[in-house]
C-alpha positions in Angstrom: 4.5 11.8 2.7 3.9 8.8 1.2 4.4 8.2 -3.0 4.1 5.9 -5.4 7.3 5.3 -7.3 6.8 4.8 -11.5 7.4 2.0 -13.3 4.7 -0.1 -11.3 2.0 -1.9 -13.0 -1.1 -3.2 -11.4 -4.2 -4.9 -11.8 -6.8 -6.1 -9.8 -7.8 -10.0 -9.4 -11.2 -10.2 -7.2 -10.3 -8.1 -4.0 -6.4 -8.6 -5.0 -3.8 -6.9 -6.6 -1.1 -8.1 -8.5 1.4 -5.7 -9.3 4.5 -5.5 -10.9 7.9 -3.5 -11.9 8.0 -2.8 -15.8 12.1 -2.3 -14.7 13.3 -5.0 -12.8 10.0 -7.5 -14.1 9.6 -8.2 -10.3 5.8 -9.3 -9.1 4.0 -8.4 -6.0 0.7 -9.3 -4.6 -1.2 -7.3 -2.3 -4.3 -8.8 -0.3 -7.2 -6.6 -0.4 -6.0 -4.1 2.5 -2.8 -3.9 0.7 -4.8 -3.3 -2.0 -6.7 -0.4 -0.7 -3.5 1.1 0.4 -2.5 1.3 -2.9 -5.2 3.1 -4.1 -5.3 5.8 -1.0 -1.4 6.4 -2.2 -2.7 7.7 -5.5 -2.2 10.9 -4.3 0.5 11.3 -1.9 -0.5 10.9 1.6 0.6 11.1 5.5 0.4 7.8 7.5 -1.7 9.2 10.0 -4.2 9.8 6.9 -3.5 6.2 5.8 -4.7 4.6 9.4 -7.8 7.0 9.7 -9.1 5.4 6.8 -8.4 2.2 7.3 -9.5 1.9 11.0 -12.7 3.4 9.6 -13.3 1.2 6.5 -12.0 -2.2 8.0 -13.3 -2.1 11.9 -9.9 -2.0 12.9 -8.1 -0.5 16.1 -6.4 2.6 15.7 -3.0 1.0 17.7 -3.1 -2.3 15.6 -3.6 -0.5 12.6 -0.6 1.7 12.7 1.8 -1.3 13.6 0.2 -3.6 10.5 0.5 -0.2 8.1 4.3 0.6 8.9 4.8 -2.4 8.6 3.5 -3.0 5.2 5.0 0.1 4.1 8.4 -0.9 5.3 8.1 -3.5 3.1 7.0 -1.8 0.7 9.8 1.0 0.1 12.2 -2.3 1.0 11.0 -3.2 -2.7 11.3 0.4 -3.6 7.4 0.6 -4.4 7.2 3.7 -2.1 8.8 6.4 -1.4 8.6 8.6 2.0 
């Protein structure tokens, strides 16, 4: 399962999301699939969730889309934004 971890602030600019760590004061920007993401993870959710989503809403193929979101969520618990 994917989580949000506390202490992240966010707010949206156009399609984008700036978001940042009321602990370490650390910004992140998120494009607007990152963006998205963010939102699906309101709720804790399974990656497999995650892509079936996001192949639906952006056109995109399955395969593709499962490298580019474990990727981004790498990243993302890297920066302790996540948890799994």
């Amino acid at each position: 399962m994917i989580t949000r971890r506390q202490g992240w602030i966010a707010a949206k600019v156009g399609d984008d999301l700036v978001m940042m760590s009321v602990e370490t004061g650390v910004y992140i920007g998120l494009n607007s699939v990152g963006a998205r993401i963010w939102e699906l993870i309101e709720a804790p959710a399974e990656v497999d969730e995650l892509v079936a989503r996001l192949t639906e809403e952006f056109d995109a193929a399955p395969d593709a889309c499962r490298r580019d979101v474990e990727a981004f969520l790498a990243d993302l618990e890297g920066r302790q934004v996540i948890s799994r």
